[in-house]
KEMAR-670189 format. One record per residue (C-alpha): residue in three letters; x, y, z. Coordinates in nm, 4 decimals, decimal comma, always signed. Layout:
<sites>
- ALA	X	Y	Z $
...
</sites>
This chain:
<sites>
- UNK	-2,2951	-2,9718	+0,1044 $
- UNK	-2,1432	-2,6520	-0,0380 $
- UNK	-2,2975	-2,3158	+0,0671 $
- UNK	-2,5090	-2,1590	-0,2164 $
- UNK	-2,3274	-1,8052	-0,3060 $
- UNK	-2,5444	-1,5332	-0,4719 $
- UNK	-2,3912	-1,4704	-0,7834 $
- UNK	-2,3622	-1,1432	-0,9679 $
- UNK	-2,7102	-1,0589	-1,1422 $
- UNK	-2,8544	-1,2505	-1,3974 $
- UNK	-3,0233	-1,0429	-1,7344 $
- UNK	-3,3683	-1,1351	-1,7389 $
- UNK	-3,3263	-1,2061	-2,1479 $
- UNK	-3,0595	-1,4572	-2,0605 $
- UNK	-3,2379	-1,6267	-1,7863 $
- UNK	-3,5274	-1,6926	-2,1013 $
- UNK	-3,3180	-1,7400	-2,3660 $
- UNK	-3,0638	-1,9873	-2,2072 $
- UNK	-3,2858	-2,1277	-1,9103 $
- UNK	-3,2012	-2,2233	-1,5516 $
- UNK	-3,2186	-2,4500	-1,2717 $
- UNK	-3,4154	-2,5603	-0,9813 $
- UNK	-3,2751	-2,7058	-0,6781 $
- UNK	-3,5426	-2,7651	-0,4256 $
- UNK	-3,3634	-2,9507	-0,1976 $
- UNK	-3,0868	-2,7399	-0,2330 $
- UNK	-3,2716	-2,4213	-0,1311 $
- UNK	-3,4274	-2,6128	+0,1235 $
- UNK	-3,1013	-2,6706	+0,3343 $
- UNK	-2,9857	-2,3468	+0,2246 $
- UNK	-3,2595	-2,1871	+0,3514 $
- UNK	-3,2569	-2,3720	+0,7185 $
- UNK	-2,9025	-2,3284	+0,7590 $
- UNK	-3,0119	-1,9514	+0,7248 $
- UNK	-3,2764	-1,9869	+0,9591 $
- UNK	-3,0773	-2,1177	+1,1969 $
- UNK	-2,8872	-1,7757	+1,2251 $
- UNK	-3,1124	-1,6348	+1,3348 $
- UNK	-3,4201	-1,8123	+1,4368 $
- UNK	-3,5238	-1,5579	+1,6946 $
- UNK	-3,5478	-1,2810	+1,4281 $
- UNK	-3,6996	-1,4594	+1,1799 $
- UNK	-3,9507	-1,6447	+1,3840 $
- UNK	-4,0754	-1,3466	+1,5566 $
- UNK	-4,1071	-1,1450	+1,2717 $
- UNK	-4,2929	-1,4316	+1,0857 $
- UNK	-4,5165	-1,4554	+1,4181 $
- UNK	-4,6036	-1,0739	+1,4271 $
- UNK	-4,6552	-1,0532	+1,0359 $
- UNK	-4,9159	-1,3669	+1,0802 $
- UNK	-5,1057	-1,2598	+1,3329 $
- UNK	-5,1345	-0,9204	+1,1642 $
- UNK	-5,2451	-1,0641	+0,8456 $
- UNK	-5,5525	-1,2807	+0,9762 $
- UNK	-5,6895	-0,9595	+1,1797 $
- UNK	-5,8273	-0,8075	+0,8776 $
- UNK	-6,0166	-1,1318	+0,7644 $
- UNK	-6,2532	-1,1223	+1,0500 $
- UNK	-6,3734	-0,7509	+0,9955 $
- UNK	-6,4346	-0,7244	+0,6026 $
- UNK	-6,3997	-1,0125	+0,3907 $
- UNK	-6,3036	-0,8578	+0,0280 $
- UNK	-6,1079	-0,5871	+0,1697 $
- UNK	-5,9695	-0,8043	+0,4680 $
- UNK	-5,8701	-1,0156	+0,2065 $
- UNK	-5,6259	-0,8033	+0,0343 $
- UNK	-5,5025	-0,6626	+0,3091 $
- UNK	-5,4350	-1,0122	+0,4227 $
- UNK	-5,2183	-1,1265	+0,1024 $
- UNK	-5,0716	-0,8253	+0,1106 $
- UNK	-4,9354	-0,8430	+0,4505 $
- UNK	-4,8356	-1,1468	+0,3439 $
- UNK	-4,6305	-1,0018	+0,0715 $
- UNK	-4,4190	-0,7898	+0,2808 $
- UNK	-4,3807	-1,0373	+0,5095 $
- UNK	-4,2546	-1,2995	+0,2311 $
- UNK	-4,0104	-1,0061	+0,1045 $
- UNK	-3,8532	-0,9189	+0,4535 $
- UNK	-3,7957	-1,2299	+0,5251 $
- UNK	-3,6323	-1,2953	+0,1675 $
- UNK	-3,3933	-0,9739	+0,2315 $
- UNK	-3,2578	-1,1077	+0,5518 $
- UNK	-3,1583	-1,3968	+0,3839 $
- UNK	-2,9863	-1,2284	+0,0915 $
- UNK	-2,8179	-1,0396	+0,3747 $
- UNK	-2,6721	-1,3351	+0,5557 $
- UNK	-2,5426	-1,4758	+0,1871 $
- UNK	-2,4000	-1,1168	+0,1070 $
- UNK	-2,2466	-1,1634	+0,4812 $
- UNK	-2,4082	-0,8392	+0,5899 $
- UNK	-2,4476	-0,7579	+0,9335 $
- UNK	-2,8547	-0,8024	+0,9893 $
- UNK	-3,0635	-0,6280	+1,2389 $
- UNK	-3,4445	-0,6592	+1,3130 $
- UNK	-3,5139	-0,3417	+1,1039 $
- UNK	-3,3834	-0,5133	+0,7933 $
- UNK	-3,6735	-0,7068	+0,7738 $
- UNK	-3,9491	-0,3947	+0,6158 $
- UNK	-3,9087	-0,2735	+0,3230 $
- UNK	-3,8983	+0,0879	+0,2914 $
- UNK	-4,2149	+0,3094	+0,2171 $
- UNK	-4,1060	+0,2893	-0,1342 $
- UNK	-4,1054	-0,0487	-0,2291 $
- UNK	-4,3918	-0,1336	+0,0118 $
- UNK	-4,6269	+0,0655	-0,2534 $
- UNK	-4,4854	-0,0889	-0,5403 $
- UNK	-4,5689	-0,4197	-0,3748 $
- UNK	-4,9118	-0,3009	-0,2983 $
- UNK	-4,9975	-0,2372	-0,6564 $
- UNK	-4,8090	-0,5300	-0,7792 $
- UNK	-5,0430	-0,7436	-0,5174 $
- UNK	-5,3132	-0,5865	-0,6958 $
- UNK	-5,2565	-0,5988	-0,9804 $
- UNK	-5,1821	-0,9835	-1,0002 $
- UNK	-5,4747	-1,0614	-0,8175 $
- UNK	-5,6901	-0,9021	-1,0445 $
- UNK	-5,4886	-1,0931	-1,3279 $
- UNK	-5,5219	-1,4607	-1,1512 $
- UNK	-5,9184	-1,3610	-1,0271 $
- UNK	-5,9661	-1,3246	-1,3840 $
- UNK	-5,7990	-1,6236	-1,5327 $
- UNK	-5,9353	-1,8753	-1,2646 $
- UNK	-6,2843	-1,7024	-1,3701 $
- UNK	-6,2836	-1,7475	-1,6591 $
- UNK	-6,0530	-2,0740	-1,8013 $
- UNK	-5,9288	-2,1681	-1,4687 $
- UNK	-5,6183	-2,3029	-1,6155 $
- UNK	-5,4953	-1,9423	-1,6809 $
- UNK	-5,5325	-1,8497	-1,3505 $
- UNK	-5,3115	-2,1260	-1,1869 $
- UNK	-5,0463	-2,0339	-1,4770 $
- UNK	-5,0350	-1,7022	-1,3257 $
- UNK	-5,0520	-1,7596	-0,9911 $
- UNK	-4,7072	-1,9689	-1,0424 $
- UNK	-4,5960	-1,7333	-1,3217 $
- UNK	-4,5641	-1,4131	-1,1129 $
- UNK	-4,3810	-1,6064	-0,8194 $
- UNK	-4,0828	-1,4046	-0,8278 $
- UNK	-4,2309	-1,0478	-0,9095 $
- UNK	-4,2413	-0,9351	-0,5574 $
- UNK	-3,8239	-1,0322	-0,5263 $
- UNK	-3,7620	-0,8767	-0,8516 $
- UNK	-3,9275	-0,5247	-0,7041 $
- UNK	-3,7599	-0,5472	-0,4045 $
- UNK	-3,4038	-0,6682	-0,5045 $
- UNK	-3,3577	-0,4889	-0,8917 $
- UNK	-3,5753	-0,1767	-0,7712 $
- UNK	-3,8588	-0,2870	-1,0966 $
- UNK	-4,1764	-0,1361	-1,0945 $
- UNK	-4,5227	-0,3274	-1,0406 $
- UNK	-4,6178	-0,4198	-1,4202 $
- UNK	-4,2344	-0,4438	-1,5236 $
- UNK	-4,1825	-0,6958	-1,2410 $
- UNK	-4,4531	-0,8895	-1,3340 $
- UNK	-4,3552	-0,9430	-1,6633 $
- UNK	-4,0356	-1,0175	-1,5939 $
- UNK	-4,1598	-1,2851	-1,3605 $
- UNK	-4,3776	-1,4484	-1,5966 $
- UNK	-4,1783	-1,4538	-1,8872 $
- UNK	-3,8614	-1,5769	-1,6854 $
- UNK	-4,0907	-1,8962	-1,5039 $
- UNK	-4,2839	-1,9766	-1,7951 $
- UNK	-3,8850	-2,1289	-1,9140 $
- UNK	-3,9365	-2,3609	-1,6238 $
- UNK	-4,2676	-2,3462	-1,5037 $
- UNK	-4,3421	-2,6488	-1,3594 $
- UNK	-4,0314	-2,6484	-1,1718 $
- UNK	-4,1260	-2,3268	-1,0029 $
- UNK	-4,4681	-2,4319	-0,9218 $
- UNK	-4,2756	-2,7407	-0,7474 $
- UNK	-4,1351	-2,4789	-0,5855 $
- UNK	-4,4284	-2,3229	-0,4650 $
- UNK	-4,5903	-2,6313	-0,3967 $
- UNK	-4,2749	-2,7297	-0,1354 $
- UNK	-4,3228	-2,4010	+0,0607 $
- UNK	-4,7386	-2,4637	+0,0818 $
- UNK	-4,6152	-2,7952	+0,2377 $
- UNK	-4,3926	-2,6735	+0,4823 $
- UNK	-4,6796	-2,4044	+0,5910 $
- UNK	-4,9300	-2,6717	+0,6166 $
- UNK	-4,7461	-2,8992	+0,7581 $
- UNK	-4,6268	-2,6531	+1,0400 $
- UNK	-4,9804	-2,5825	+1,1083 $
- UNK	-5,0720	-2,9544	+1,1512 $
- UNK	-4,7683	-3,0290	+1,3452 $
- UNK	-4,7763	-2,7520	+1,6174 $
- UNK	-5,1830	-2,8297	+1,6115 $
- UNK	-5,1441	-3,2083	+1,7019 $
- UNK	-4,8103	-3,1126	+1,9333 $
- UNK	-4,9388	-2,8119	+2,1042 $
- UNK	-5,2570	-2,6947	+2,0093 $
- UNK	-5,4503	-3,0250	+2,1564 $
- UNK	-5,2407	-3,0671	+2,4783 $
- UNK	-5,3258	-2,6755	+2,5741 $
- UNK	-5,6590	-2,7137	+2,4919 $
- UNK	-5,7264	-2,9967	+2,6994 $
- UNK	-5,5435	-2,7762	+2,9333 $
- UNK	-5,7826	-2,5214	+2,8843 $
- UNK	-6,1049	-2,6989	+2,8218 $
- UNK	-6,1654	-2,7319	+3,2095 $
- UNK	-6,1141	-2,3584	+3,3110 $
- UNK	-6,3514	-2,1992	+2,9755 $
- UNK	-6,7144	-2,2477	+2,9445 $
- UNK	-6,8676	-2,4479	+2,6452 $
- UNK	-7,0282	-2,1820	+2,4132 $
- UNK	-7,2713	-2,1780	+2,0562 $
- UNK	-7,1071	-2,0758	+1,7378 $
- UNK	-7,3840	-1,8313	+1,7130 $
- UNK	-7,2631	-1,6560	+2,0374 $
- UNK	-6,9029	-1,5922	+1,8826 $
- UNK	-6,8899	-1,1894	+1,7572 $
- UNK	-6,8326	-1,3562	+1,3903 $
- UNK	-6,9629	-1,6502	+1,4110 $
- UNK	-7,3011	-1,7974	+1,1825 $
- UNK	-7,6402	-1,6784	+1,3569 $
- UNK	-7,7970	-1,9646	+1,2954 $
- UNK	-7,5171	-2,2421	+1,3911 $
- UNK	-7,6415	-2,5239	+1,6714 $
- UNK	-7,2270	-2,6214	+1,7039 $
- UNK	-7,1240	-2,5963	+2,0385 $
- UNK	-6,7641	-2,5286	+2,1125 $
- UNK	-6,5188	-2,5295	+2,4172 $
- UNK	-6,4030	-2,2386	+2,4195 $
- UNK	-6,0513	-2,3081	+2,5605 $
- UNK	-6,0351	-2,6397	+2,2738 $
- UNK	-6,0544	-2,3404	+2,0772 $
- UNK	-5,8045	-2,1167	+2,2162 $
- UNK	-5,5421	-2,3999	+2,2452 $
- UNK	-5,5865	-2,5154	+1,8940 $
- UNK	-5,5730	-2,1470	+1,7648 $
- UNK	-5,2560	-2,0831	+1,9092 $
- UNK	-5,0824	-2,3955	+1,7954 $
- UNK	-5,2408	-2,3413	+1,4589 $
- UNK	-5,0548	-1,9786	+1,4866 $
- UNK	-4,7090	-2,1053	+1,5866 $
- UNK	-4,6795	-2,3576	+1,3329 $
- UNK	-4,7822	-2,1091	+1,0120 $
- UNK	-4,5479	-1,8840	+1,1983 $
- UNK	-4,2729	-2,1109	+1,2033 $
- UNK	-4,4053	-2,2906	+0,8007 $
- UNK	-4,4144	-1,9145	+0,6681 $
- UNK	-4,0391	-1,8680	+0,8233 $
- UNK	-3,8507	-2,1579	+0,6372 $
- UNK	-4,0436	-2,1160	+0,3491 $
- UNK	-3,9299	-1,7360	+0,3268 $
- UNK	-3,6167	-1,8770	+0,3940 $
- UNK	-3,5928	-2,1399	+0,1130 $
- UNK	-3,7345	-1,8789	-0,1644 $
- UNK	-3,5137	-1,6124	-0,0311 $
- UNK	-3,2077	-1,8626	-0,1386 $
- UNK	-3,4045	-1,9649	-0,4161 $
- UNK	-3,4433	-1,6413	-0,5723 $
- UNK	-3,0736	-1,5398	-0,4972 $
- UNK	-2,9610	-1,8585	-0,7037 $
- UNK	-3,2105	-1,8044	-1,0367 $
- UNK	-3,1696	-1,4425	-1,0494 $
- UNK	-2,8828	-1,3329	-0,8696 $
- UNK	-2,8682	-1,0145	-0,6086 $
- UNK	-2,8044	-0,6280	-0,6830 $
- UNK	-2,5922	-0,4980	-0,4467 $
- UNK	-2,8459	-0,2224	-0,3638 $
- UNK	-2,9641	-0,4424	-0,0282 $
- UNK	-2,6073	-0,3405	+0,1831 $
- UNK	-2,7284	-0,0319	+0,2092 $
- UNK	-2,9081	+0,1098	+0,5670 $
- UNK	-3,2970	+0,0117	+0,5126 $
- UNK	-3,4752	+0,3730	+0,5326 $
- UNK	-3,6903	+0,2023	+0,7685 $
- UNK	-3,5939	+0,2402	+1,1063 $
- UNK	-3,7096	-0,0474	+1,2900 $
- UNK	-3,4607	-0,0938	+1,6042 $
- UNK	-3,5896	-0,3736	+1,8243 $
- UNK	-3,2699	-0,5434	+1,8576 $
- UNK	-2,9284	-0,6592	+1,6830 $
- UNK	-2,8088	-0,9883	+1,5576 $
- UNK	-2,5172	-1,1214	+1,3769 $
- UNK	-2,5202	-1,3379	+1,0664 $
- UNK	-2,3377	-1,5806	+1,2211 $
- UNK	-2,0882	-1,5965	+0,9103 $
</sites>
């Protein structure tokens, strides 16, 4: 199959008034053939931005919360501009995954900002809510590649999905599978084995013992079942969250087209290594 080339950016007006198409199996291959470039990069940063985000979760829950999707966010967008790299046939290094300080607080307000927008919908109608959530899909790319700000991108998002919205949310819908479906995987392949593994050198412990757990839970729990599972459970989102990135990084490039502002140096010096595209 032909290699998807990013074509020359696409007015947002056009993209509603003429329409577009979705290619999900397209993107899909286009977006592992990118992956396997440069698995190593993209796996470990996918690894390091998961753990990160479910750290916050177990100290405040609204607040963890946010911080959580919004490490997500950046995560989701550096993964997305090392793939428009590779397709511009950029050099890439490890620091061209973050987004400079810049963008990163336009993405924080954008995360906010939609949240509050979907919170409220699914309150109130529910239906709204889930247009939303599918609606803004592509407002974090749009910030990141075309430089919008928070409330323009978002807009622009919504206006340019709701042409093809149920498309998109197919869209979305194939990168919650391959995130699940990591996690089950590398829990059945990995997480059991090692925690059998583990079961026989940790003690069996109450819920209620755990720093976070329920006070008044009677479950028991192995300890190293726990452990093993956990860290297959991590490897698999890990490795879910990096092909997904993947495939909507290629997605995005083929709906919307790129700005050449990404071969520029990132601002954000983040020298852990170099790789090659591979082109």
């Amino acid at each position: 199959m032909a290699e998807v080339i990013p074509a020359a950016p696409k007015a947002i007006e056009d993209l509603v008034a003429h329409g577009y198409s979705v290619n999900l199996m397209e993107y899909l291959r286009e977006g592992w053939r990118n992956f396997k470039r440069y698995p190593t990069g993209f796996l470990g940063f996918a690894m390091l931005f998961t753990v990160v985000s479910q750290g916050p979760l177990a100290f405040a829950r609204i607040f963890g919360q946010l911080v959580s999707v919004f490490v997500q966010v950046i995560m989701m967008a550096g993964l997305a501009m090392v793939v428009w790299k590779q397709m511009q046939r950029d050099p890439i290094r490890f620091g061209d995954f973050f987004p400079d300080w810049n963008t990163a607080g336009r993405l924080f307000l954008c995360t906010i900002i939609g949240i509050l927008l979907v919170v409220g919908g699914l309150f109130l109608f529910i239906l709204p809510g889930i247009y939303l959530l599918v609606a803004y899909t592509f407002s974090y790319m749009l910030i990141v590649d075309r430089g919008y700000s928070a409330w323009q991108a978002l807009e622009a998002s919504r206006r340019v999905v709701n042409r093809n919205w149920w498309k998109v949310a197919g869209l979305t819908g194939l990168m919650l599978v391959l995130m699940v479906g990591g996690v089950m995987f590398f829990c059945l392949a990995l997480g059991l084995p090692l925690g059998a593994v583990l079961s026989h050198y940790y003690p069996e412990v109450s819920l209620s013992d755990l720093p976070f757990g329920p006070s008044d839970s009677t479950i028991v729990v192995n300890m190293g079942m726990m452990v093993g599972v956990a860290s297959g459970a991590m490897m698999g989102l890990g490795l879910g969250t990096a092909l997904a990135g993947c495939m909507f990084g290629v997605a995005y490039a083929d709906i919307f087209g790129l700005t050449r502002r990404l071969q520029a140096p990132a601002p954000l010096e983040v020298k852990i290594g170099t790789a090659s595209s591979g082109l």
